[in-house]
Backbone as numpy.savetxt, mean C-alpha at the origin, in Angstrom:
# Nx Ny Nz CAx CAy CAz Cx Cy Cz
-12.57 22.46 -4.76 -11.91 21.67 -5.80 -12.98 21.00 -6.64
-13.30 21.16 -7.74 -14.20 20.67 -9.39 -13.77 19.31 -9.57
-13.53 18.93 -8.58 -13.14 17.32 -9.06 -14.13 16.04 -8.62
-14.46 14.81 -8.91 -15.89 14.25 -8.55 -14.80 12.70 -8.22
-15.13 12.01 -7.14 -14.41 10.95 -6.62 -15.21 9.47 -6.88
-15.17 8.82 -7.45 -15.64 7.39 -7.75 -15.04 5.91 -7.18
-16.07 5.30 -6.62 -15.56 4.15 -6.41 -16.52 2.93 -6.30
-15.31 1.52 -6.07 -16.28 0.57 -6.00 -16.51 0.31 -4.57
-17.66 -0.68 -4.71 -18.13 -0.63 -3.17 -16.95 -1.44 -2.28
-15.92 -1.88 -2.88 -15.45 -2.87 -2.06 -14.13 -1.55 -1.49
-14.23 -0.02 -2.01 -13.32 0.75 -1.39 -14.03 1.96 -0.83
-15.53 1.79 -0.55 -16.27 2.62 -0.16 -15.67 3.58 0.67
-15.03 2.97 2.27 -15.18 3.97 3.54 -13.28 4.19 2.99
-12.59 4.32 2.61 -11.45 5.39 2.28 -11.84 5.80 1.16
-12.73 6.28 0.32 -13.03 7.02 -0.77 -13.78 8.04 -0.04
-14.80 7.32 0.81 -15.33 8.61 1.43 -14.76 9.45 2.39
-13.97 8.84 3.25 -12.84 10.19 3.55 -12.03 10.69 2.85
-11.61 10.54 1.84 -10.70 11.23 1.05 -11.88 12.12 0.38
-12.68 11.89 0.34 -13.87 12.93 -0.55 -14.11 14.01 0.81
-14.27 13.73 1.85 -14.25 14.61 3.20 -13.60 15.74 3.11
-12.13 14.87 2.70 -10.64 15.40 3.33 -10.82 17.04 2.08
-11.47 16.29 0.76 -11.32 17.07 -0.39 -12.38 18.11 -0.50
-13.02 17.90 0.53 -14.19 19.05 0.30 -15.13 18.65 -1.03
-15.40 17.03 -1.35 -15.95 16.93 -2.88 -16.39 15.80 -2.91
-17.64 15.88 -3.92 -18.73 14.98 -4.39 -17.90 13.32 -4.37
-18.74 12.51 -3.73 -18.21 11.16 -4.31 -19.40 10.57 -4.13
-19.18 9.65 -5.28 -20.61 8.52 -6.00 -19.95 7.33 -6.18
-20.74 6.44 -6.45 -20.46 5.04 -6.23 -20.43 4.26 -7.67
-19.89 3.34 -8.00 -19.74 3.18 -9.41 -20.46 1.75 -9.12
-21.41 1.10 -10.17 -22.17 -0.06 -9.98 -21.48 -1.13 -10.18
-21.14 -2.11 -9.93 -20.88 -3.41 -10.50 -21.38 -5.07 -10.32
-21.69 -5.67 -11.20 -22.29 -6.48 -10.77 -21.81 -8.25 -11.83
-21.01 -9.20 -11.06 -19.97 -9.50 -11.76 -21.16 -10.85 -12.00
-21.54 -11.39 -13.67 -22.04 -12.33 -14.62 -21.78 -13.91 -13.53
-22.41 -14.75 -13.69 -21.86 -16.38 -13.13 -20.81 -16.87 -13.70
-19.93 -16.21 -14.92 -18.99 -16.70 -15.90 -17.72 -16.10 -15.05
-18.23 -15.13 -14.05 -16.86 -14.10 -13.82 -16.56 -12.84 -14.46
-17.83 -12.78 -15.82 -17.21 -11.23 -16.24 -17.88 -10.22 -15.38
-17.43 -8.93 -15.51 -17.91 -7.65 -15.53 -19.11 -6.79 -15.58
-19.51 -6.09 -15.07 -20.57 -5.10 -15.73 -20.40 -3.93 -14.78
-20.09 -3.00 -15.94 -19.66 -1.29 -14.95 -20.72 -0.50 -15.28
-21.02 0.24 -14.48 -21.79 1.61 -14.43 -21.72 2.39 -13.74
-21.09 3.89 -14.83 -20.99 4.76 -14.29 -22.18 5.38 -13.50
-21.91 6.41 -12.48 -23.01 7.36 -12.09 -23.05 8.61 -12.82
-23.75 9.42 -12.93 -23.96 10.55 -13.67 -22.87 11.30 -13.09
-21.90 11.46 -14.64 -21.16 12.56 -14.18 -21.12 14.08 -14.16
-20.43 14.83 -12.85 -20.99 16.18 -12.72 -19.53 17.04 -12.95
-18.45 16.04 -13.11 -17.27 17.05 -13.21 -16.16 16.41 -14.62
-15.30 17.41 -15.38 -14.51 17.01 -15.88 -13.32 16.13 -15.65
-12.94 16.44 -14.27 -11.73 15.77 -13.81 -12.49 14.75 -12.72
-12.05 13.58 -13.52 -12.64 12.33 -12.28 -11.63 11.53 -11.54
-11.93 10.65 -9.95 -10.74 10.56 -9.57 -11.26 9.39 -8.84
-10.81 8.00 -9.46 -10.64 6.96 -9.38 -9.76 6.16 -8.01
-10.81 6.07 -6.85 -9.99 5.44 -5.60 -10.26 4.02 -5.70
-9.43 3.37 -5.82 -9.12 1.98 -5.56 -7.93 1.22 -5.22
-7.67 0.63 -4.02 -6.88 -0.12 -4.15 -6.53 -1.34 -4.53
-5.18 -1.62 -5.15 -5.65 -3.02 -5.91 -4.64 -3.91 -5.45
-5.04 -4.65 -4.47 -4.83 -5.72 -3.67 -5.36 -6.55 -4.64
-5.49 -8.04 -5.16 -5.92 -8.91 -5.50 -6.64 -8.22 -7.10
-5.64 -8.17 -8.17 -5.78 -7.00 -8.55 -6.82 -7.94 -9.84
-6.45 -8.64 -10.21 -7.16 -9.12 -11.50 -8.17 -8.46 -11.87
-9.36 -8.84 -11.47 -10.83 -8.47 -11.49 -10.63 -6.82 -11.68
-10.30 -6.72 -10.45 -10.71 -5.07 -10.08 -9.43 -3.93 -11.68
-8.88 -4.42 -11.94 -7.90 -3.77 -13.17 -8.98 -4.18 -14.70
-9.54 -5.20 -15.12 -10.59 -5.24 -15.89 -11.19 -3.85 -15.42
-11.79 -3.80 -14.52 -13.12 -3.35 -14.15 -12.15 -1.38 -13.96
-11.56 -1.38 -13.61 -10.74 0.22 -13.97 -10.97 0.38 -15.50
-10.24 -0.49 -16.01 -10.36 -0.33 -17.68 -11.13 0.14 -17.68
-12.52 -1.02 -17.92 -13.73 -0.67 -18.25 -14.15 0.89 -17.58
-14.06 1.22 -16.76 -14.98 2.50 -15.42 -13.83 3.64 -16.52
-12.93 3.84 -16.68 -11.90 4.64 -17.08 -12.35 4.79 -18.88
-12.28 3.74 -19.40 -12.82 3.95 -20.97 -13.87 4.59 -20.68
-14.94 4.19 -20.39 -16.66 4.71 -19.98 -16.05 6.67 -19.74
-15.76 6.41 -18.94 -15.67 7.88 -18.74 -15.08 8.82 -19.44
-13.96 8.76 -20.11 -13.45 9.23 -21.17 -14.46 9.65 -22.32
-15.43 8.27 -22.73 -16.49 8.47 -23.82 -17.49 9.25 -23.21
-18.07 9.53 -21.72 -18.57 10.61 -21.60 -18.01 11.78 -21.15
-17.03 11.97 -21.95 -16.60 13.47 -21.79 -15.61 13.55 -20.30
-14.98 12.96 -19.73 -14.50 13.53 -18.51 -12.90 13.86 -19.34
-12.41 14.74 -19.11 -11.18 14.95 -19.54 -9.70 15.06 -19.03
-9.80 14.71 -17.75 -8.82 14.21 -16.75 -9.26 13.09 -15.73
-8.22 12.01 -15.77 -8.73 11.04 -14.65 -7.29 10.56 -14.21
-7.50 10.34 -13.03 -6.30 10.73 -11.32 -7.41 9.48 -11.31
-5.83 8.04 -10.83 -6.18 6.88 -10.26 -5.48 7.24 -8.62
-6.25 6.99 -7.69 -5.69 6.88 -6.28 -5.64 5.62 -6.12
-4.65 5.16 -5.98 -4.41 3.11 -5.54 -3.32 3.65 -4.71
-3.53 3.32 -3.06 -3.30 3.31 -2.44 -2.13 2.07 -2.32
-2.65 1.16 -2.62 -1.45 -0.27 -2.57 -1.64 -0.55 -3.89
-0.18 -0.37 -4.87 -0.27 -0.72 -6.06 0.05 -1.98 -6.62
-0.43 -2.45 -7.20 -0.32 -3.77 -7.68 0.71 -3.90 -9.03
1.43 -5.74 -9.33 2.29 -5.75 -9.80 3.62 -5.23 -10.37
4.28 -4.10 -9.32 5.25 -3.77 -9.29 6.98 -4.52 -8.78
6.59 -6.24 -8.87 7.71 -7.18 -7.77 8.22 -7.53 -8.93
7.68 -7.88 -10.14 8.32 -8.39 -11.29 8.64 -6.86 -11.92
9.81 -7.05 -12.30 10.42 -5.78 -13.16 11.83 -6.14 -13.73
11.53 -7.29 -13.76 12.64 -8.07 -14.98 12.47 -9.50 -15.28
13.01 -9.66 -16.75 12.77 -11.12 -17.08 13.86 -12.35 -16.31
13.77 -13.16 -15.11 14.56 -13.67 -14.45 14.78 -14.95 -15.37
14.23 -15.40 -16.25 14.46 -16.18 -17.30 13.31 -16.16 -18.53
14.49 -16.26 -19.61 14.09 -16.33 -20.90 11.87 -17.03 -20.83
11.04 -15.85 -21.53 9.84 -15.87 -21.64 9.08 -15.35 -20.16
9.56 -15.00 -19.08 8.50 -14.33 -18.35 8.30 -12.95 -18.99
7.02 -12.50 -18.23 6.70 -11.18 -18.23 6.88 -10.20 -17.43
7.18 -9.12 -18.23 7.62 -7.91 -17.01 6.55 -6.96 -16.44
5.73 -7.55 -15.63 4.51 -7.47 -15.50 4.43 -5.57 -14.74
5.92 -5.51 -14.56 5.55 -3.65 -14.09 5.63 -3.17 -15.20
5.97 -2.87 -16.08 5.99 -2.34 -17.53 4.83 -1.86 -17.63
4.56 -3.87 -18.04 3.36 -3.85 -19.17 2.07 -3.34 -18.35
1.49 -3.67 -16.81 0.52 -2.87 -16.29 1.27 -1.43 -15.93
2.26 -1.28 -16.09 2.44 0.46 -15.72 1.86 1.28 -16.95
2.18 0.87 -18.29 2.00 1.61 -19.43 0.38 1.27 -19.79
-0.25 0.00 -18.97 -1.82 0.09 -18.66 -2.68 1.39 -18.46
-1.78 1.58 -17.05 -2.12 2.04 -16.34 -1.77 3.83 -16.73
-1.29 4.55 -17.39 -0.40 5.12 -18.13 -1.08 5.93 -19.60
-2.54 4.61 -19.61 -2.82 4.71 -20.97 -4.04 5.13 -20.21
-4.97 4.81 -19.53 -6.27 4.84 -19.02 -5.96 6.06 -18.14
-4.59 6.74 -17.79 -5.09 7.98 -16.28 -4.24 8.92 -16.63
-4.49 10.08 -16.39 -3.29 11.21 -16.52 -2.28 10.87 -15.19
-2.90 11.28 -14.51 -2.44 11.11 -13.04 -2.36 9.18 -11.77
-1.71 8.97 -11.39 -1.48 7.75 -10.67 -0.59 7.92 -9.49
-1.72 8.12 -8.23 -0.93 8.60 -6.38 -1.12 7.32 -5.87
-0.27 6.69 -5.33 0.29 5.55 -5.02 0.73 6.05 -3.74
0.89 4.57 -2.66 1.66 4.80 -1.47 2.92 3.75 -0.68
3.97 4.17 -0.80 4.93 2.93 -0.87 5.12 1.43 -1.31
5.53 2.02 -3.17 5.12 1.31 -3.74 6.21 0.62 -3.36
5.93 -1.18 -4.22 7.44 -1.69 -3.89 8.36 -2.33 -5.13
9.01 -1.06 -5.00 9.86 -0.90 -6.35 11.22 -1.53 -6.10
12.29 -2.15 -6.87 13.03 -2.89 -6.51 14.21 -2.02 -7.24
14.13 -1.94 -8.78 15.47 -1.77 -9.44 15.25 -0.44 -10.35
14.35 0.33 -10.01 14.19 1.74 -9.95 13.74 2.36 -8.98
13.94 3.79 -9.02 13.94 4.21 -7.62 12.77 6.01 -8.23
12.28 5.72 -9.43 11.23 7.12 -9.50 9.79 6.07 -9.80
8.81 6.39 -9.77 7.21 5.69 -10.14 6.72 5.91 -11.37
7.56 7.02 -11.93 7.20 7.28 -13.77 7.99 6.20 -14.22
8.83 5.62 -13.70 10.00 4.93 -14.68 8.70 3.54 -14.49
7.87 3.05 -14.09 7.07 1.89 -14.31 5.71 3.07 -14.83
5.59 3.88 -14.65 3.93 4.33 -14.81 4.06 5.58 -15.90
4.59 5.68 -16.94 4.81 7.11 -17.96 3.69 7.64 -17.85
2.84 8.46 -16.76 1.72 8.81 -16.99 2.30 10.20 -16.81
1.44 11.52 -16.79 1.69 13.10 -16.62 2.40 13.10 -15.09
1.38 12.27 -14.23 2.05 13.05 -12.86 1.94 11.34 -12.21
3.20 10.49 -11.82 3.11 9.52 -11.48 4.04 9.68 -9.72
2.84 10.06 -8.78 3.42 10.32 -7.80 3.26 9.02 -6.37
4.56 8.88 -5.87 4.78 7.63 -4.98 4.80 8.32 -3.60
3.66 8.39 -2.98 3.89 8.86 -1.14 4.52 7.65 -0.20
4.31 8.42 0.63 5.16 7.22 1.76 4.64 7.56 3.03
3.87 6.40 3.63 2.90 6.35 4.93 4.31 6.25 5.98
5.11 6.32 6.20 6.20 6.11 7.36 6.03 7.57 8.59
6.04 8.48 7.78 5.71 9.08 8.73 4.60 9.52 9.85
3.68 9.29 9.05 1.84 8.56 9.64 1.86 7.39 10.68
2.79 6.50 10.33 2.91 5.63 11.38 4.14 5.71 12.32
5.03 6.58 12.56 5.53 7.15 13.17 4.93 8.17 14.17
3.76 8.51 13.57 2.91 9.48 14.57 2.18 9.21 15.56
1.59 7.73 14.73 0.54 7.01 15.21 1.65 6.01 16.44
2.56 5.48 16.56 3.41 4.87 17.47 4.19 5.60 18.35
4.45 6.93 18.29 5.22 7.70 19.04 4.70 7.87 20.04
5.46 7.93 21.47 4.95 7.84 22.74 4.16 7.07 23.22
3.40 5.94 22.39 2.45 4.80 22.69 3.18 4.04 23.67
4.42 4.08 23.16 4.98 2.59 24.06 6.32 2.90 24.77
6.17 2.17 26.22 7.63 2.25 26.85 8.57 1.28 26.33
9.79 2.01 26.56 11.08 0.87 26.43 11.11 0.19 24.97
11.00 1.14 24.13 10.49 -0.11 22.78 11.39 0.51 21.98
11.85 -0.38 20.70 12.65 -0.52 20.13 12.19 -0.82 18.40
12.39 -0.08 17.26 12.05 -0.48 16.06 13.10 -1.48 15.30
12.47 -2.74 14.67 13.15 -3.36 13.82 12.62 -3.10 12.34
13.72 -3.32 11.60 13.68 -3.20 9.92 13.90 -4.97 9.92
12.94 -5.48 9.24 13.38 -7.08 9.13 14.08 -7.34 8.03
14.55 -6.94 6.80 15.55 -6.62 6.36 16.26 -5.59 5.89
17.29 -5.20 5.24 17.79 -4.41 4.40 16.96 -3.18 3.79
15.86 -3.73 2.99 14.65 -2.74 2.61 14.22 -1.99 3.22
13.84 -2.90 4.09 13.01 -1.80 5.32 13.94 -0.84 6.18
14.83 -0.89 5.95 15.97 0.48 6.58 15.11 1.89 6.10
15.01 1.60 4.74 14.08 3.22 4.40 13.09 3.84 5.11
12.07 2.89 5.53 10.90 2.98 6.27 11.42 3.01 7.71
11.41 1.95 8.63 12.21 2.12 9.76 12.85 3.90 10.47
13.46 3.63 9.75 14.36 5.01 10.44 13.67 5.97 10.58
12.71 6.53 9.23 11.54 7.33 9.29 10.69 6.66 10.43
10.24 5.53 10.62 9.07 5.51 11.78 9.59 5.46 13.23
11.08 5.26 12.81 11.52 5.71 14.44 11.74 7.43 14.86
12.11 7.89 13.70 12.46 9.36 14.30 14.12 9.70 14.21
14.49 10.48 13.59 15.93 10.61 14.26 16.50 10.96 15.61
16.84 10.08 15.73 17.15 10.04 17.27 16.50 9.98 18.41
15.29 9.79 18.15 14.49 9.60 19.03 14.00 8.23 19.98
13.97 7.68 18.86 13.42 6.00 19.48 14.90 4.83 18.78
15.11 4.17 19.76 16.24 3.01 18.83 15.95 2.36 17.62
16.79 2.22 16.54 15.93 1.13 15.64 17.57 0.67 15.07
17.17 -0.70 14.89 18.04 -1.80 14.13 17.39 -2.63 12.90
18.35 -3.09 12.19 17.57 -3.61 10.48 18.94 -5.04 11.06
17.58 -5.97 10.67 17.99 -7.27 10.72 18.81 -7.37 9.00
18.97 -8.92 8.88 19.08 -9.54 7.66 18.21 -10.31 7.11
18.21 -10.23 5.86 17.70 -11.92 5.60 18.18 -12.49 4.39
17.89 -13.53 4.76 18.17 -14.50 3.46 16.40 -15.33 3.03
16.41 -14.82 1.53 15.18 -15.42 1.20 15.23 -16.93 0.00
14.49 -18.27 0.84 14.90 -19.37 -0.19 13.76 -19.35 -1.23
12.79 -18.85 -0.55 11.14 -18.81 -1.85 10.35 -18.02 -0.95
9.26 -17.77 -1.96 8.33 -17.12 -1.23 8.09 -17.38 0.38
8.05 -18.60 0.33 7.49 -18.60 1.41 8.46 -19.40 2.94
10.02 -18.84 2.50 10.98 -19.73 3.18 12.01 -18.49 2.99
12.43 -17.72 4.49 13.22 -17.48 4.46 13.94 -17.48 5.70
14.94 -16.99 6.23 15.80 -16.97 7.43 16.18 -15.48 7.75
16.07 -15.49 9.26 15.98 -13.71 9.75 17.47 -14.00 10.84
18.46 -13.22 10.77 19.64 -12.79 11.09 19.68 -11.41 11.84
19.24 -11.56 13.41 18.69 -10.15 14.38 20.08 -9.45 14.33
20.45 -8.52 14.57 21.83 -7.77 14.61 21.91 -7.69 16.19
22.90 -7.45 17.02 23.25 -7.74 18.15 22.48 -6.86 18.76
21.69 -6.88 19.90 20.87 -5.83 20.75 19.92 -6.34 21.48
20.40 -5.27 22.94 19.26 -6.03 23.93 17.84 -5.86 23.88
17.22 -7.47 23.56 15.69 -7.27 23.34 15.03 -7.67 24.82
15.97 -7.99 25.69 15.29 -8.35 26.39 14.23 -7.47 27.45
13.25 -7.83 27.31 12.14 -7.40 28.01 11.94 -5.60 27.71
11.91 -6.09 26.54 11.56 -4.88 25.33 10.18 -4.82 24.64
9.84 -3.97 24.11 8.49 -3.77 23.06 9.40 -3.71 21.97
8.98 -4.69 21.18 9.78 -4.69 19.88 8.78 -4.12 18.59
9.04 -3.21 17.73 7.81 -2.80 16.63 8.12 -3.64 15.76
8.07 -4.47 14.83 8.64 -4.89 13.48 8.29 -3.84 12.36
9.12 -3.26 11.51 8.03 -2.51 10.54 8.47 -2.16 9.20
7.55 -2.63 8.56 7.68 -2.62 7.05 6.82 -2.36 5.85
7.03 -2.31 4.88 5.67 -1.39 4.06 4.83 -2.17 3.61
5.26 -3.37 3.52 4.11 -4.62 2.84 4.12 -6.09 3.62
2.87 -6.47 4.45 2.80 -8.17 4.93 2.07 -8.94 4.06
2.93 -9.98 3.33 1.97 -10.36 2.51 2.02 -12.11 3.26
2.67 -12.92 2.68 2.95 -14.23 3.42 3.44 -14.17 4.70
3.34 -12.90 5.41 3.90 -13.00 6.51 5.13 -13.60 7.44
5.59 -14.47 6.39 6.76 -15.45 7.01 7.78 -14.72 7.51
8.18 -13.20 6.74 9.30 -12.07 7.45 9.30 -11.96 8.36
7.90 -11.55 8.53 7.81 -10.99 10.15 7.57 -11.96 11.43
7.04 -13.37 10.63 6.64 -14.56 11.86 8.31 -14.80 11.88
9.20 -15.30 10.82 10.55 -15.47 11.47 11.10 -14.13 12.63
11.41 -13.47 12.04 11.22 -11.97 13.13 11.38 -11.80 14.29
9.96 -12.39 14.55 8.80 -12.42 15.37 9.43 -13.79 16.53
9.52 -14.68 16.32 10.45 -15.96 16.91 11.43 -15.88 16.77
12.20 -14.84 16.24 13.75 -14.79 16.85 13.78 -13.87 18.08
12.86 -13.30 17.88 13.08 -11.73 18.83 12.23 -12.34 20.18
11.27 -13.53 20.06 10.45 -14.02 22.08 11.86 -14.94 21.93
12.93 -15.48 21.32 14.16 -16.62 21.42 14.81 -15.47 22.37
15.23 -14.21 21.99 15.84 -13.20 22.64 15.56 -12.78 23.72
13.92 -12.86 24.17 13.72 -12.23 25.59 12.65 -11.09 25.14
12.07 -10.96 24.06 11.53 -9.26 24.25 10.09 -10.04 24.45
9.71 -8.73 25.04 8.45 -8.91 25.92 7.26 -8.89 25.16
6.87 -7.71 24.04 5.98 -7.83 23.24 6.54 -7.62 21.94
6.09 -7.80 20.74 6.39 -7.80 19.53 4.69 -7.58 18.77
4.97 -5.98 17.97 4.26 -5.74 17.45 4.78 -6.17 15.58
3.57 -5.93 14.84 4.08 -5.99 13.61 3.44 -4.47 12.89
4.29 -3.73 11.92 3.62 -2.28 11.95 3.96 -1.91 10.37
2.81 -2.02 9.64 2.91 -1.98 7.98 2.50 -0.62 7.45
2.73 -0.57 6.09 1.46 0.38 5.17 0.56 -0.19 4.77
0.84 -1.89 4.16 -0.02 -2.49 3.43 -0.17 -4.18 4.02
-1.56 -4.12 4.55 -1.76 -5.49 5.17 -2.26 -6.29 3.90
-1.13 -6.71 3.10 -1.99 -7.17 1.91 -2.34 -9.18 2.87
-1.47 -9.36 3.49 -2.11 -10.86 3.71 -2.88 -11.82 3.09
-1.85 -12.50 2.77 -2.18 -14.07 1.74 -2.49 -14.99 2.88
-3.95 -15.91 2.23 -4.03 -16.56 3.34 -3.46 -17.50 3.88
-3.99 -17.61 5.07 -3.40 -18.51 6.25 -2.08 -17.40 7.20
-1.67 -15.52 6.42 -0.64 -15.29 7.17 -0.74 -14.94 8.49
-2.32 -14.27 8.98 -2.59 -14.15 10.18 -1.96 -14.82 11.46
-2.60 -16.17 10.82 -2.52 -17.59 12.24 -1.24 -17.59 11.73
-0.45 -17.24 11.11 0.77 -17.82 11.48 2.08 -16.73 11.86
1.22 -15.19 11.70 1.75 -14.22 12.50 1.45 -14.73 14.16
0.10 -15.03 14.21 -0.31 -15.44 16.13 0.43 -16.01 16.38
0.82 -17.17 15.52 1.66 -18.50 16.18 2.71 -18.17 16.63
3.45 -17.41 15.55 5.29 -16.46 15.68 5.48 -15.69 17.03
4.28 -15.44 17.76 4.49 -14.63 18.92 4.12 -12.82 18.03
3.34 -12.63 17.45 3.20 -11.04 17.19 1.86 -10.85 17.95
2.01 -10.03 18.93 0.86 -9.27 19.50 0.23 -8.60 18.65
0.50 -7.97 17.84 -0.79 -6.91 17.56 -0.26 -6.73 15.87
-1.19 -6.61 15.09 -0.54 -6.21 13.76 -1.21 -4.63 13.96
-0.56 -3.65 13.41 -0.67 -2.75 13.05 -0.58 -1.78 11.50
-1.96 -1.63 10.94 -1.61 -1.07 9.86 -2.91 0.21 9.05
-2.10 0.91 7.64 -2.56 1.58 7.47 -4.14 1.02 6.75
-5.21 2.44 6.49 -5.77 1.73 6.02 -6.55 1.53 4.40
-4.82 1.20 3.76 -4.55 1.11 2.49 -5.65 0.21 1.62
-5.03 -0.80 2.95 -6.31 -2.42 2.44 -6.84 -2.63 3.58
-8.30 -2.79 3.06 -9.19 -2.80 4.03 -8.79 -3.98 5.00
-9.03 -3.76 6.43 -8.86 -4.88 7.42 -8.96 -4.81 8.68
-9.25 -5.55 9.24 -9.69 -5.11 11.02 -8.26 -4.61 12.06
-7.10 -4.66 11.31 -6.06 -4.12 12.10 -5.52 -2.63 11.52
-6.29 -1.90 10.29 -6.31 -0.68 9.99 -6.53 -0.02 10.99
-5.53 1.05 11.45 -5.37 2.11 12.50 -5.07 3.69 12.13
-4.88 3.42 10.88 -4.07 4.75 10.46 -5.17 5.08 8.87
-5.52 6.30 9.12 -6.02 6.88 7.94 -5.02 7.30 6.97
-5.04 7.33 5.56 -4.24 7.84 4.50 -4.57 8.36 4.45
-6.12 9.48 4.14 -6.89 10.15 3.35 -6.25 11.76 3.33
-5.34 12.46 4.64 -4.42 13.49 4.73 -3.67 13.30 3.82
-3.01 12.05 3.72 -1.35 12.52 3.04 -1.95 12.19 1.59
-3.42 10.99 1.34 -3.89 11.55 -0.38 -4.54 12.67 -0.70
-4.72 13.54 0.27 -5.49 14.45 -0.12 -4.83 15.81 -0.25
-3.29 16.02 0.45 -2.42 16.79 0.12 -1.88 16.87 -1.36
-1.51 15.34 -1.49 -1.06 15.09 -2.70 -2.23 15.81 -3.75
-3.53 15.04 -4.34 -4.36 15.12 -4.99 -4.53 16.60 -4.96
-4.13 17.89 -4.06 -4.08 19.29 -3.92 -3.16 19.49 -4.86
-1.93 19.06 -4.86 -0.65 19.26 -6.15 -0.93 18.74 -7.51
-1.70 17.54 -7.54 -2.47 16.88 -8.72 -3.01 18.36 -9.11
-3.98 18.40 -8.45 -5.22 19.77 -9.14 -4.92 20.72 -9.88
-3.61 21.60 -8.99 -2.95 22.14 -9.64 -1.99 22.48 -10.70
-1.92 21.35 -11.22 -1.24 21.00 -12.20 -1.70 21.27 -13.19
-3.38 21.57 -13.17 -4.40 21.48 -14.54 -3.75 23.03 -14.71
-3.52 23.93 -14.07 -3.70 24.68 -14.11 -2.23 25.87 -14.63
C-alpha cells in the first residue's frame, strides 16, 4: 500500500502499529509549541501522494490547530489525498442549538474537518440525533467503526459467572455486541441525567449477587455513570465490578472516583492513550484504511 502515515509524538505507539498492521512508512511530524501557546508544524519529507494523518483528539483544541496547520502544509507540498485516522473523535455531543446563540460545534468542526481530509475513520463516535458520520463530516469517505466487538473478544471466557451491564439506554448498542448473542447475560440499566456531572442509575431487576459485573460503554469521561453503576451494583451484592470502554477519555479527578465507586479494574481500548489500554485498534483501522485505499482506485 503507497500510502505514508504521520504523526504527533503524543500518538506515536498506535500510529506505529497501524503502520505495522499496513505494511507502510511512518514518520513523525515536529512540533514545538511558542511560551504564548502557539504552534509550530513540520512536516517530514514526503515520500507518498496519499498521506494518513493518525491522531486522536481527546482534548482537542491545540491538537485541531495543529491538523490544520500539518494538513494545509501538505496539500502545498503536493500530497493529493489525506485520510484523518482519529480514533476518538472530538466535538460530536453538541449537534443542536439548545438555546438561542450556542454553537453547533459538530457541524461547524465536521465541515473543518471535511475541508482539510478526503477521508475521516473514526471509532464509536458519539452521535446523538443522527445515526450516519457523513451527516456531521461531508467528506468523500466518512467512515464510523465500532470497537464492541474487539472487546467482546478481549472479555470472552476471561471471567466466571459474569454478567454485562449497559448503564444506560445508549449503551444497549454496544453491550449486546460485547456480550454475544446469547452467550453471556447482559441487562441496560436507566438513567436519569441532572448535569454533567449528577446523575442517577436505575439497575433493572437481576441477580448480582456474587457476580462479575462488566459495566460497558463507548466513552468514560466524568465517570460519574459508571461510579453511580458501580455503587448500585456492591448495594446489590456483586462481587467484582469491572468498567469496559472504547474511549478512556477521563476528566480529571474520574479515576479516584471510579476507585471510590467500588470498580476493580477499568478496561479499555487503546484509542486514548492510558495505562488501562488493553485492546489494540490498529486491525479493525487497518481493515478499514484497506477499503479507504481502494477507493482511489
Amino acid at each position: 500500500m503507497t500510502i505514508q502515515i504521520l504523526s504527533f509524538d503524543n500518538y506515536q505507539h498506535q500510529a506505529r502499529r497501524l503502520a505495522s498492521a499496513l505494511n507502510c512508512p511512518h514518520t513523525r511530524i515536529e512540533l514545538h509549541r511558542f511560551p504564548d501557546g502557539e504552534s509550530r508544524v513540520q512536516l517530514p519529507p514526503i515520500t507518498e501522494n496519499h498521506l494518513v494523518f493518525c491522531q486522536s483528539l481527546d482534548f482537542p483544541n491545540d491538537k485541531l490547530i495543529e491538523l490544520c496547520l500539518a494538513a494545509k502544509t501538505a496539500r502545498a507540498q503536493g500530497a493529493t489525498r489525506l485520510t484523518l485516522v482519529a480514533p476518538y473523535l472530538c466535538y460530536m455531543r453538541q449537534d443542536k442549538a439548545f438555546v438561542p446563540g450556542q454553537a453547533i460545534s459538530q457541524q461547524i468542526i465536521g465541515a473543518l474537518l471535511a475541508d482539510l481530509f478526503d477521508d475521516v475513520i473514526t471509532v464509536d463516535p458519539h452521535l446523538h440525533r443522527i445515526s450516519r458520520l457523513e451527516q456531521a463530516i461531508p467528506c468523500k469517505n466518512a467512515i464510523a467503526l465500532t470497537a464492541a466487538g474487539l472487546l467482546g473478544e478481549f472479555v470472552r471466557n476471561r471471567f466466571d459467572n459474569a454478567v454485562f451491564i449497559g448503564p444506560d439506554e445508549e449503551s444497549e448498542q454496544w453491550v449486546k455486541v460485547v456480550a454475544g448473542p446469547g452467550k453471556v447475560d447482559y441487562v441496560v440499566a436507566s438513567k436519569i441525567r441532572y448535569g454533567d456531572r449528577e446523575v442517577a442509575i436505575n439497575l433493572p431487576d437481576y441477580a448480582y449477587e456474587g457476580r462479575t459485573v462488566l459495566l460497558v460503554d463507548d466513552v468514560i469521561s466524568s465517570g460519574h455513570t459508571v461510579a453511580e453503576s458501580a455503587r448500585a451494583l456492591r448495594q446489590r451484592g456483586a462481587r467484582e465490578v469491572l468498567a469496559l470502554c472504547t474511549h478512556a477519555l477521563l476528566a480529571p479527578g474520574a479515576e479516584q472516583l471510579l476507585a471510590d465507586s467500588g470498580v476493580d479494574r477499568l478496561i479499555s481500548t487503546d484509542s486514548i492513550s492510558h495505562e488501562s489500554n488493553a485492546i489494540e485498534l490498529a486491525p479493525l483501522l487497518a481493515a478499514a484504511m484497506d477499503k479507504v485505499y481502494k477507493c482511489k482506485h
